[in-house]
mmCIF file as gemmi writes it, N, C-alpha and C atoms, coordinates in Angstrom:
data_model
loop_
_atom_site.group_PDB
_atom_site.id
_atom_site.type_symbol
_atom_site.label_atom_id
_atom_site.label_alt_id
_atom_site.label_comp_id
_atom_site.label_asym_id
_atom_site.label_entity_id
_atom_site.label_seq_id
_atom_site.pdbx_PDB_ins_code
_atom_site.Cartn_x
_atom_site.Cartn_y
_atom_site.Cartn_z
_atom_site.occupancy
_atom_site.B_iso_or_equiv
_atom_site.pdbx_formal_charge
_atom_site.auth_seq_id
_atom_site.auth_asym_id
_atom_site.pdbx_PDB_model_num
ATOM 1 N N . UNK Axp A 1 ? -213.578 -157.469 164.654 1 0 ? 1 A 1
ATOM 2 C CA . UNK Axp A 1 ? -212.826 -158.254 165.608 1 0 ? 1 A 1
ATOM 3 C C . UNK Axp A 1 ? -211.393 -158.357 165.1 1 0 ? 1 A 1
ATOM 4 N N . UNK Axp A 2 ? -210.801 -158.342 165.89 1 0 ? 2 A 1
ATOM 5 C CA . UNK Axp A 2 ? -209.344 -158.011 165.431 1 0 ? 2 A 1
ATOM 6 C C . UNK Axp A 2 ? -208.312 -159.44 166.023 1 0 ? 2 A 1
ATOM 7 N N . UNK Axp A 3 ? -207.489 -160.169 164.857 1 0 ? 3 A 1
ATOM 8 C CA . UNK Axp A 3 ? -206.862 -161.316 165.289 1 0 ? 3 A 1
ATOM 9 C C . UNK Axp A 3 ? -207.505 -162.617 165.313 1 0 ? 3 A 1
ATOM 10 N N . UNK Axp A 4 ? -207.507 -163.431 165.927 1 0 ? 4 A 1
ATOM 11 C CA . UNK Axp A 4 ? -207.867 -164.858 164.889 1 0 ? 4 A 1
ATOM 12 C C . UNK Axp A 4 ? -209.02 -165.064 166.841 1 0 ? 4 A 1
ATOM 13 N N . UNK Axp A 5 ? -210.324 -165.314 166.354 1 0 ? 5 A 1
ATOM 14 C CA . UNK Axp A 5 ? -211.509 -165.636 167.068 1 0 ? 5 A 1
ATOM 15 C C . UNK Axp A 5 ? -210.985 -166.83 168.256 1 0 ? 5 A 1
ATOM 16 N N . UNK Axp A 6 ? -211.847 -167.351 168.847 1 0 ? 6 A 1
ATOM 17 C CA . UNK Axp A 6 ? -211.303 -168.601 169.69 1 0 ? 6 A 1
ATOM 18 C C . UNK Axp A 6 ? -211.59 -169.322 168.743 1 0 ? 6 A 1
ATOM 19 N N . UNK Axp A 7 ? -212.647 -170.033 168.313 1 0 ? 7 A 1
ATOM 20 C CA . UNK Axp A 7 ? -213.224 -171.299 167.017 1 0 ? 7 A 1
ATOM 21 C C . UNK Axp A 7 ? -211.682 -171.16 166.056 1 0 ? 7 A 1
ATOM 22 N N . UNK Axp A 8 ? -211.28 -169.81 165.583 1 0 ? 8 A 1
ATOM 23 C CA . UNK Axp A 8 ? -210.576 -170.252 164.672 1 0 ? 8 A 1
ATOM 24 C C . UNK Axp A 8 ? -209.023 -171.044 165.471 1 0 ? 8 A 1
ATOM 25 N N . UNK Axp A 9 ? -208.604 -170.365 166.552 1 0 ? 9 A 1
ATOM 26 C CA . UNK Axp A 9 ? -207.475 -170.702 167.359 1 0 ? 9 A 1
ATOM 27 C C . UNK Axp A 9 ? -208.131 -172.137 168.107 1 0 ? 9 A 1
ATOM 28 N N . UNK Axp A 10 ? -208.714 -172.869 168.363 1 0 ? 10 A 1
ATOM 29 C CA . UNK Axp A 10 ? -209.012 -173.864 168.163 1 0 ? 10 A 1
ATOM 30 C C . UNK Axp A 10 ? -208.852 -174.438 167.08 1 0 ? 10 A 1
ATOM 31 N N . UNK Axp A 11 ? -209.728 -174.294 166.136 1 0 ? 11 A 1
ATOM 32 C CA . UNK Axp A 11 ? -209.57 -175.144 164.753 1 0 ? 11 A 1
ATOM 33 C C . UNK Axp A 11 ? -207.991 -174.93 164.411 1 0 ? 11 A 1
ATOM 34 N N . UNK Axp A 12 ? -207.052 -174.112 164.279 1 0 ? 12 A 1
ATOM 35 C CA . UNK Axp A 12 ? -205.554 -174.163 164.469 1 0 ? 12 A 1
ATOM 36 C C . UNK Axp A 12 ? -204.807 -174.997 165.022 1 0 ? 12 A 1
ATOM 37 N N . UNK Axp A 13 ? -205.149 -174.933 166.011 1 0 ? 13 A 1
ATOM 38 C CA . UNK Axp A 13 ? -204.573 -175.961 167.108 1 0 ? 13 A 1
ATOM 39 C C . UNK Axp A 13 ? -204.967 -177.203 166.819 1 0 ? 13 A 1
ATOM 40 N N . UNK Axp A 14 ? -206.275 -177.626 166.674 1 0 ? 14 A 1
ATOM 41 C CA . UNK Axp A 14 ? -205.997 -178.847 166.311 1 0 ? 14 A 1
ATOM 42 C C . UNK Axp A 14 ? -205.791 -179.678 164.665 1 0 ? 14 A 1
ATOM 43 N N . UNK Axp A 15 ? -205.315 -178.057 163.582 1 0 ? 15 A 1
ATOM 44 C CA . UNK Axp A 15 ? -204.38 -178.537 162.442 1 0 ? 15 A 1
ATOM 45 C C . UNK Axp A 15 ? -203.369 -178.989 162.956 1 0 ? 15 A 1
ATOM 46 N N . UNK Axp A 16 ? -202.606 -178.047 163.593 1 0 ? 16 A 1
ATOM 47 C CA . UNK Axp A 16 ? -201.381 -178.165 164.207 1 0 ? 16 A 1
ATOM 48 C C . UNK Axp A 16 ? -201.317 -179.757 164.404 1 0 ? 16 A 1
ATOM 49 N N . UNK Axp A 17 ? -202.175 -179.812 165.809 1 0 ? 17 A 1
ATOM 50 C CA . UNK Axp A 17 ? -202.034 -180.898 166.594 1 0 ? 17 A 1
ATOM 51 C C . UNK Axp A 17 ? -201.646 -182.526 165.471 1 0 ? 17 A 1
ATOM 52 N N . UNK Axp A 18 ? -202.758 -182.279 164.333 1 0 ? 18 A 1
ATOM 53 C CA . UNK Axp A 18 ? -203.068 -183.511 163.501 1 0 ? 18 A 1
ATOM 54 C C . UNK Axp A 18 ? -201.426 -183.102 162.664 1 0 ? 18 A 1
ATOM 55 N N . UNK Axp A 19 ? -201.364 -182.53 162.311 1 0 ? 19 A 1
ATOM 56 C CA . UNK Axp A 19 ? -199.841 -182.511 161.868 1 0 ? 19 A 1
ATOM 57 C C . UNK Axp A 19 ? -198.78 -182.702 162.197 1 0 ? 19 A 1
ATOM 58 N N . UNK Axp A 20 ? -198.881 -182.949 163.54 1 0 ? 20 A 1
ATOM 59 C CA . UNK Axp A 20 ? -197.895 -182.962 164.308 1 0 ? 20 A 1
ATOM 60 C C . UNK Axp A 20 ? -198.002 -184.743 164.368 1 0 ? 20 A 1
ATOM 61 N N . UNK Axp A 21 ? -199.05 -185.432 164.444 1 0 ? 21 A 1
ATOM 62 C CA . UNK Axp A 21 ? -198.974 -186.541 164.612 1 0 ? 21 A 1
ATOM 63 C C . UNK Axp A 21 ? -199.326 -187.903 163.01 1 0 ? 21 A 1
ATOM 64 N N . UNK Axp A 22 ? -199.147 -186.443 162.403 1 0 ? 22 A 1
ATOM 65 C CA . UNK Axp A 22 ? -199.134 -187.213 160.346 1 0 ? 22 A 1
ATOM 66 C C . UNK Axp A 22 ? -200.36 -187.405 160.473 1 0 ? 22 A 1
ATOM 67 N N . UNK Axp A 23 ? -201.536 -187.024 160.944 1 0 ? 23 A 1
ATOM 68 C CA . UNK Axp A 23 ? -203 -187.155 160.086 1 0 ? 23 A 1
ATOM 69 C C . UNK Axp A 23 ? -202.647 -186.419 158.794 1 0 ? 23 A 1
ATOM 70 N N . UNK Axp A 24 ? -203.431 -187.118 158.097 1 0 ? 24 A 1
ATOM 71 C CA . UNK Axp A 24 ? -203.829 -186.138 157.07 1 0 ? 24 A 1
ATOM 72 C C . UNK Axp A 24 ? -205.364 -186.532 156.467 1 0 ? 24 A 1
ATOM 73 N N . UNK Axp A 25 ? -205.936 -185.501 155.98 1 0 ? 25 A 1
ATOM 74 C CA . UNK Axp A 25 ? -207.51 -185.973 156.11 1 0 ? 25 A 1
ATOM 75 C C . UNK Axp A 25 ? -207.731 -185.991 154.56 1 0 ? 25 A 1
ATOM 76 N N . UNK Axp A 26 ? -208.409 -187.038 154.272 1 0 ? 26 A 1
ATOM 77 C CA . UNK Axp A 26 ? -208.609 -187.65 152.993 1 0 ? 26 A 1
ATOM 78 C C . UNK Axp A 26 ? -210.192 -187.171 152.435 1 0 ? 26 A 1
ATOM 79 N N . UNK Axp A 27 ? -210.075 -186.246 151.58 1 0 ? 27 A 1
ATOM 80 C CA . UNK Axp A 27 ? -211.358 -185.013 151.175 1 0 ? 27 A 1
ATOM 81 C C . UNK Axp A 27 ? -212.97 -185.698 151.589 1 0 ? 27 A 1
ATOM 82 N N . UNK Axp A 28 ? -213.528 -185.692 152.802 1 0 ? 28 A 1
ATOM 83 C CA . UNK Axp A 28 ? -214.658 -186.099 153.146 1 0 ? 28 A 1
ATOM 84 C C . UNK Axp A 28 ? -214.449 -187.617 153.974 1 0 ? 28 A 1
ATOM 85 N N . UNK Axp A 29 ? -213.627 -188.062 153.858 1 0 ? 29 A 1
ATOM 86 C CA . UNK Axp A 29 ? -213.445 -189.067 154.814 1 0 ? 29 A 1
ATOM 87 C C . UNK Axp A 29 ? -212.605 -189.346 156.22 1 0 ? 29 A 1
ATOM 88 N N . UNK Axp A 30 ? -212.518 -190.349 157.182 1 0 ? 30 A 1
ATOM 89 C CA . UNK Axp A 30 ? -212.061 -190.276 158.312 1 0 ? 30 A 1
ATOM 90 C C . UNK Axp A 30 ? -210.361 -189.614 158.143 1 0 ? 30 A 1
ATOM 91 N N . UNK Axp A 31 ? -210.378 -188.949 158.935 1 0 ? 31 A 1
ATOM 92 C CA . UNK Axp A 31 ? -208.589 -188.907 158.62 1 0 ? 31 A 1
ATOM 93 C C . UNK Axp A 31 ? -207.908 -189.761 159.159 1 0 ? 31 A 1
ATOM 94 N N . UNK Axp A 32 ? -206.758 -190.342 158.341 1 0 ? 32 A 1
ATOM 95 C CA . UNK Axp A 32 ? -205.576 -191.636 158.379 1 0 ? 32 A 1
ATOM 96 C C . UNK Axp A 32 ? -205.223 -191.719 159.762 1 0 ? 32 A 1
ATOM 97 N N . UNK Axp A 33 ? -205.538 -192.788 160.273 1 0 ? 33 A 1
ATOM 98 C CA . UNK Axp A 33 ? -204.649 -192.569 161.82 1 0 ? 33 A 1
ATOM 99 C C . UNK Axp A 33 ? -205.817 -192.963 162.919 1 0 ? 33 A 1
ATOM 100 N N . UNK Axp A 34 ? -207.242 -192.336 162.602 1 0 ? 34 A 1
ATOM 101 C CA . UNK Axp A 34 ? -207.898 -192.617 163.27 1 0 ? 34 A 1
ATOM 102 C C . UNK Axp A 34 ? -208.828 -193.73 163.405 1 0 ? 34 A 1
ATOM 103 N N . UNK Axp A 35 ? -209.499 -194.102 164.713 1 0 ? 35 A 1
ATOM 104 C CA . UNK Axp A 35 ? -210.405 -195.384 164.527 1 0 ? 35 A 1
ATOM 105 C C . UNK Axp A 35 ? -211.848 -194.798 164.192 1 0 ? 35 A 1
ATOM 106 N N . UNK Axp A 36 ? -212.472 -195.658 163.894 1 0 ? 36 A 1
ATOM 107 C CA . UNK Axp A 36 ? -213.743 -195.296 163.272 1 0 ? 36 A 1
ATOM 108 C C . UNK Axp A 36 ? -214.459 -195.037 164.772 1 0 ? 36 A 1
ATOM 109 N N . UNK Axp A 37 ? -214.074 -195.043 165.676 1 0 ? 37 A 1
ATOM 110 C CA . UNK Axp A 37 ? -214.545 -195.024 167.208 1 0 ? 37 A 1
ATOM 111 C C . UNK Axp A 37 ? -214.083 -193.657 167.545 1 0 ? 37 A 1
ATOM 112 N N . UNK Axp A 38 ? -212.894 -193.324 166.999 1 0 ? 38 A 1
ATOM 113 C CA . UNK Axp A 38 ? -211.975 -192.309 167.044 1 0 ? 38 A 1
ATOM 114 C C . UNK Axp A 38 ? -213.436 -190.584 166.174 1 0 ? 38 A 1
ATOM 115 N N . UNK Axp A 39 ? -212.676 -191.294 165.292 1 0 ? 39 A 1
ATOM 116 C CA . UNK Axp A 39 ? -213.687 -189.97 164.739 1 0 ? 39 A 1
ATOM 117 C C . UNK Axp A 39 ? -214.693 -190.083 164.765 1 0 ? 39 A 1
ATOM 118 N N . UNK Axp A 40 ? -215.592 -190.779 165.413 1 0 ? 40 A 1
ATOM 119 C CA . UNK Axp A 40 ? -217.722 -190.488 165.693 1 0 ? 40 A 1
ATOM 120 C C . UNK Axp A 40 ? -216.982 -190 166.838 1 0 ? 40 A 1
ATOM 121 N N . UNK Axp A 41 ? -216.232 -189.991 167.976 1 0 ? 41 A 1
ATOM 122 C CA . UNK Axp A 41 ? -215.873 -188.894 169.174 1 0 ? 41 A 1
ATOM 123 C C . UNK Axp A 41 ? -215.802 -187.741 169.061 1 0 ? 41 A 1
ATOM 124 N N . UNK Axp A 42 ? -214.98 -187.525 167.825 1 0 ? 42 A 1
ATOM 125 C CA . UNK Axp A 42 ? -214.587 -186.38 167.277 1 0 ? 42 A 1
ATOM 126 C C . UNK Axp A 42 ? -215.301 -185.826 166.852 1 0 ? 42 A 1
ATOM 127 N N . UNK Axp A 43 ? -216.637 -186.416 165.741 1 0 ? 43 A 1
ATOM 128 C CA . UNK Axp A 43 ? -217.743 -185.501 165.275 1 0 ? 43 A 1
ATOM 129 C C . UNK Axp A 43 ? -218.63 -184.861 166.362 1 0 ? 43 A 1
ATOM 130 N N . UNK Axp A 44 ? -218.796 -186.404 167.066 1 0 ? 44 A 1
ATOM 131 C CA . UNK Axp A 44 ? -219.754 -185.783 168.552 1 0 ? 44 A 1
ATOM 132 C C . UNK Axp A 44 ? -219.246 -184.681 169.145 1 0 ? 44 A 1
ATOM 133 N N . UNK Axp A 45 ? -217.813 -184.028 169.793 1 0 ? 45 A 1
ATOM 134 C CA . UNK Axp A 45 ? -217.911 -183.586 170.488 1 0 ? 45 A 1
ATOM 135 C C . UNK Axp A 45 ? -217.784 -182.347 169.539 1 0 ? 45 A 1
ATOM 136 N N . UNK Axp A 46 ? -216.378 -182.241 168.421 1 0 ? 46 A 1
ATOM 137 C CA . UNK Axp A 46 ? -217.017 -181.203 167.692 1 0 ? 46 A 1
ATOM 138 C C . UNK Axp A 46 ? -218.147 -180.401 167.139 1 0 ? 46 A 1
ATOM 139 N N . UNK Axp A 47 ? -219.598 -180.86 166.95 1 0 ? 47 A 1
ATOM 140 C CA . UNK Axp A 47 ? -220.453 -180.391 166.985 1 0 ? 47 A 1
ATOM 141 C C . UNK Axp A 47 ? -221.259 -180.104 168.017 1 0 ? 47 A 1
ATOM 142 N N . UNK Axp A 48 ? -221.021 -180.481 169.523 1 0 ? 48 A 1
ATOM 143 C CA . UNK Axp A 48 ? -221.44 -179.867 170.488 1 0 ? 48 A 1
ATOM 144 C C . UNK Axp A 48 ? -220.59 -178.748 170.817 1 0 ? 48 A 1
ATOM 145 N N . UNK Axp A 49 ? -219.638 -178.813 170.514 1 0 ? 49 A 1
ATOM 146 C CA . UNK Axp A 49 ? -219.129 -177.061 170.404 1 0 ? 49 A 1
ATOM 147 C C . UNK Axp A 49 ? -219.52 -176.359 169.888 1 0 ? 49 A 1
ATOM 148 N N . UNK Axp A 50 ? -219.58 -176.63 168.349 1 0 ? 50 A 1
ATOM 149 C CA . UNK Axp A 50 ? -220.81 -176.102 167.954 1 0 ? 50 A 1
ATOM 150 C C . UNK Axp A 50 ? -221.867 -175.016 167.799 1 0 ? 50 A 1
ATOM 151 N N . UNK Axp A 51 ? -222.558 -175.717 168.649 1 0 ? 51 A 1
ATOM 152 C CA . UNK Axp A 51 ? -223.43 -175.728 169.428 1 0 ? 51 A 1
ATOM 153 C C . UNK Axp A 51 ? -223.705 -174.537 170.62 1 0 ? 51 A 1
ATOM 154 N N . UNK Axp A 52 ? -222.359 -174.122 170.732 1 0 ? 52 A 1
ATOM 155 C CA . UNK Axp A 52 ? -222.463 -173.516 172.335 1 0 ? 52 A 1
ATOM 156 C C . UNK Axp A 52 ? -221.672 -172.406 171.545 1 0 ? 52 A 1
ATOM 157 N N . UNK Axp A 53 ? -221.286 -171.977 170.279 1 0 ? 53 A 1
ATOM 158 C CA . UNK Axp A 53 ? -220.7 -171.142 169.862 1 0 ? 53 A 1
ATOM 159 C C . UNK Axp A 53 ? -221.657 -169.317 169.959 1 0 ? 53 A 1
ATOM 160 N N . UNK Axp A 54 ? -221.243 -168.244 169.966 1 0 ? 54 A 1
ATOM 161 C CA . UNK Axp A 54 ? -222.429 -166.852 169.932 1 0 ? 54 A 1
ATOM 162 C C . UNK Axp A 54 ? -222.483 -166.64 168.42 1 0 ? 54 A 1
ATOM 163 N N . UNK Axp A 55 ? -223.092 -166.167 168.396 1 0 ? 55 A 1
ATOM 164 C CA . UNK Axp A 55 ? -223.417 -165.757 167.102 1 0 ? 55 A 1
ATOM 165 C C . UNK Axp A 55 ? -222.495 -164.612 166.138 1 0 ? 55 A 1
ATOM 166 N N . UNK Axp A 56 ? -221.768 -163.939 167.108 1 0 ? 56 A 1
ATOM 167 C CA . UNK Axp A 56 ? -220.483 -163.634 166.542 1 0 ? 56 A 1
ATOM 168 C C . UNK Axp A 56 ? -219.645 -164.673 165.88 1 0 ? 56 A 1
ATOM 169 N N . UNK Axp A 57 ? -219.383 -165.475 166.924 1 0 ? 57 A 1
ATOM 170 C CA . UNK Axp A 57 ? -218.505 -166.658 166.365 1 0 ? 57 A 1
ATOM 171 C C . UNK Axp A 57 ? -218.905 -166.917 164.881 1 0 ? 57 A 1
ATOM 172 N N . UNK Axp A 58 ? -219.75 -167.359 165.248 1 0 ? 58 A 1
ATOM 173 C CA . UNK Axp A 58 ? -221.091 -168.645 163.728 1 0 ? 58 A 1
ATOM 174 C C . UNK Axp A 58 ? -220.847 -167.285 162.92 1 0 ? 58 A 1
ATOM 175 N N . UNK Axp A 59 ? -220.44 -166.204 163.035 1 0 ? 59 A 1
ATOM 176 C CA . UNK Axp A 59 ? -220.713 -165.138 161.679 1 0 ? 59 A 1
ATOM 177 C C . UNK Axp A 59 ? -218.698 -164.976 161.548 1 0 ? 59 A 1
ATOM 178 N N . UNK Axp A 60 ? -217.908 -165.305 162.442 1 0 ? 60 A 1
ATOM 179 C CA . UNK Axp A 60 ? -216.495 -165.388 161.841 1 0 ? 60 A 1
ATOM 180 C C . UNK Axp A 60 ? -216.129 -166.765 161.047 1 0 ? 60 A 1
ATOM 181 N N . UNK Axp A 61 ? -216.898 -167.822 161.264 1 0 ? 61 A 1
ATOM 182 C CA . UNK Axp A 61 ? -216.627 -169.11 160.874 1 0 ? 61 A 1
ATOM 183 C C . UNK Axp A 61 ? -217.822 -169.448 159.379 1 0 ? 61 A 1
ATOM 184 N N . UNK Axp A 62 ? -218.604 -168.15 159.258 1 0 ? 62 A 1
ATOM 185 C CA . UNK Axp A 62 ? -219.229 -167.986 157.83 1 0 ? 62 A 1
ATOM 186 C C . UNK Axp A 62 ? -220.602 -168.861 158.012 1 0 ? 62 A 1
ATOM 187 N N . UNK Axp A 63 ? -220.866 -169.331 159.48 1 0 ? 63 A 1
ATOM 188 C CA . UNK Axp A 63 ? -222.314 -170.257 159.632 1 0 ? 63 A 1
ATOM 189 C C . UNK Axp A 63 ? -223.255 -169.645 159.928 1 0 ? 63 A 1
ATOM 190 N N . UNK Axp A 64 ? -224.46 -169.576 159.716 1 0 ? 64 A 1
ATOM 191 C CA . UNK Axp A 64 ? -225.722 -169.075 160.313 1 0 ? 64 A 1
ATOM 192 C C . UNK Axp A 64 ? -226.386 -169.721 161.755 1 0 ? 64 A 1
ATOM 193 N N . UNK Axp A 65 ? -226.954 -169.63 162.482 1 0 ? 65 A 1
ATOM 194 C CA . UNK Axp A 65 ? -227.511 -170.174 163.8 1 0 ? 65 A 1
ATOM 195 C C . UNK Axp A 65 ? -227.697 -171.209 163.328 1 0 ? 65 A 1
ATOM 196 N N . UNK Axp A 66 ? -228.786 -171.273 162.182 1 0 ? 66 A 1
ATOM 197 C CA . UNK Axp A 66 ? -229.336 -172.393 161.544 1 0 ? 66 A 1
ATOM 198 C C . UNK Axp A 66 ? -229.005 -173.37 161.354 1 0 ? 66 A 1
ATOM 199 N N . UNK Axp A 67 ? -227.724 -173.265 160.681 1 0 ? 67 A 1
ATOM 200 C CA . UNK Axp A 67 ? -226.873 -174.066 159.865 1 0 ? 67 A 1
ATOM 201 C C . UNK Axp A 67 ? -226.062 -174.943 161.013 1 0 ? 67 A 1
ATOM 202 N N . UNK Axp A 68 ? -225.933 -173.902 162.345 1 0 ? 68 A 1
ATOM 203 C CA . UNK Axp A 68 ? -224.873 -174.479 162.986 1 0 ? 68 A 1
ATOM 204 C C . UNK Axp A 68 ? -225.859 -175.731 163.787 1 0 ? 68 A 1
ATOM 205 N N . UNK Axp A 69 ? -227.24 -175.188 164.478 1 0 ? 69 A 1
ATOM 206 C CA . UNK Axp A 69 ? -227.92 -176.014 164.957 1 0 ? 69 A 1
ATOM 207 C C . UNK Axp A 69 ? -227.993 -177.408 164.487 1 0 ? 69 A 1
ATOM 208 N N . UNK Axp A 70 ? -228.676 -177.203 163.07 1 0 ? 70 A 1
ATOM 209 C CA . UNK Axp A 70 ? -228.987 -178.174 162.026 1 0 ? 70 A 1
ATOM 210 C C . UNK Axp A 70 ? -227.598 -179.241 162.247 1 0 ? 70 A 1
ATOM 211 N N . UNK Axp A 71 ? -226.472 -179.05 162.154 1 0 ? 71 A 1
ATOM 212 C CA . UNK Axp A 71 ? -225.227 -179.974 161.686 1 0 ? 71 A 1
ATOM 213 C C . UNK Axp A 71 ? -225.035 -180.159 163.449 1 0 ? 71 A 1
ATOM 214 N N . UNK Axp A 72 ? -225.513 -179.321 164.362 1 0 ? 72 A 1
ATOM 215 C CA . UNK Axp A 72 ? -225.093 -179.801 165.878 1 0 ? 72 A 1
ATOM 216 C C . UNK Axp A 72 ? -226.056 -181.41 166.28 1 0 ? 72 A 1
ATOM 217 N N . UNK Axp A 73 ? -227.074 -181.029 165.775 1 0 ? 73 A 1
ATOM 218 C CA . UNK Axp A 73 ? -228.079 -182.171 165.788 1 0 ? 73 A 1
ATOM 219 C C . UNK Axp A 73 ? -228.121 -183.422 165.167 1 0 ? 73 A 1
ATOM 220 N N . UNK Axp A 74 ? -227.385 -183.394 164.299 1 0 ? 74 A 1
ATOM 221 C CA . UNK Axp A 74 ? -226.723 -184.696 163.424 1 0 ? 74 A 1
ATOM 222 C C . UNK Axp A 74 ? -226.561 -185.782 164.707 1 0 ? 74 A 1
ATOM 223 N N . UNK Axp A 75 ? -226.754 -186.959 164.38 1 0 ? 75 A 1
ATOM 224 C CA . UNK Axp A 75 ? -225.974 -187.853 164.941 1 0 ? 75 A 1
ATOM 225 C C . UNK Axp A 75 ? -224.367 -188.182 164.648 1 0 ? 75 A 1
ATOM 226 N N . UNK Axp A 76 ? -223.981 -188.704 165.883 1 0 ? 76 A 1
ATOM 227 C CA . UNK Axp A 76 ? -222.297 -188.651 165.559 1 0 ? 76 A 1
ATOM 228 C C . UNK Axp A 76 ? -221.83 -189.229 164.716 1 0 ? 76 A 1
ATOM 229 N N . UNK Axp A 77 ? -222.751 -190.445 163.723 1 0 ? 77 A 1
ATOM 230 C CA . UNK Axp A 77 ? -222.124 -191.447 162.645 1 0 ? 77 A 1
ATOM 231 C C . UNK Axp A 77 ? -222.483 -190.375 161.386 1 0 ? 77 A 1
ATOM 232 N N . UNK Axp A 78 ? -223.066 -189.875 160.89 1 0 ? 78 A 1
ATOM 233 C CA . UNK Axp A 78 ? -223.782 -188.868 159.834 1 0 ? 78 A 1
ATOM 234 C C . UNK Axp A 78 ? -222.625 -188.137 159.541 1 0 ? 78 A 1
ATOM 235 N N . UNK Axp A 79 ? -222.577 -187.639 158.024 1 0 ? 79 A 1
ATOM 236 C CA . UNK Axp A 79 ? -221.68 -186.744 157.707 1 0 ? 79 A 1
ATOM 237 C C . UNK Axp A 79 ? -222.111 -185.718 157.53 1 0 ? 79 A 1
């Protein structure tokens, strides 16, 4: 595959985005800025993407089906 996947131009965009507005994410915890309401949104919906990714994707982003299922199924408070 040639050039940067959608998952990764997503995940870009929203470095960008958080940089643009001074997040910065503190190694395993919520990043600065947000409400604790804020990021269980963020986990939720990020892992229903997830979720809906092909298996190409899950093999540019280094995940297995498995792996991706497993962490899609999490509840949104869970790390």
């Amino acid at each position: 595959m040639s050039g940067y996947s959608d998952v990764r131009l997503v995940l870009k965009s929203q470095e960008l985005q958080t940089q643009r507005h001074g997040v910065r994410v503190n190694s395993g915890a919520r990043p600065e800025g947000f409400t604790r309401w804020q990021w269980f949104w963020l986990c939720h919906r990020t892992r229903q993407q997830l979720n809906g990714l092909t298996a190409e994707q899950l093999h540019d982003i280094g995940l297995t089906a498995e792996q991706a299922r497993a962490e899609a199924l999490k509840a949104f408070w869970q790390r």
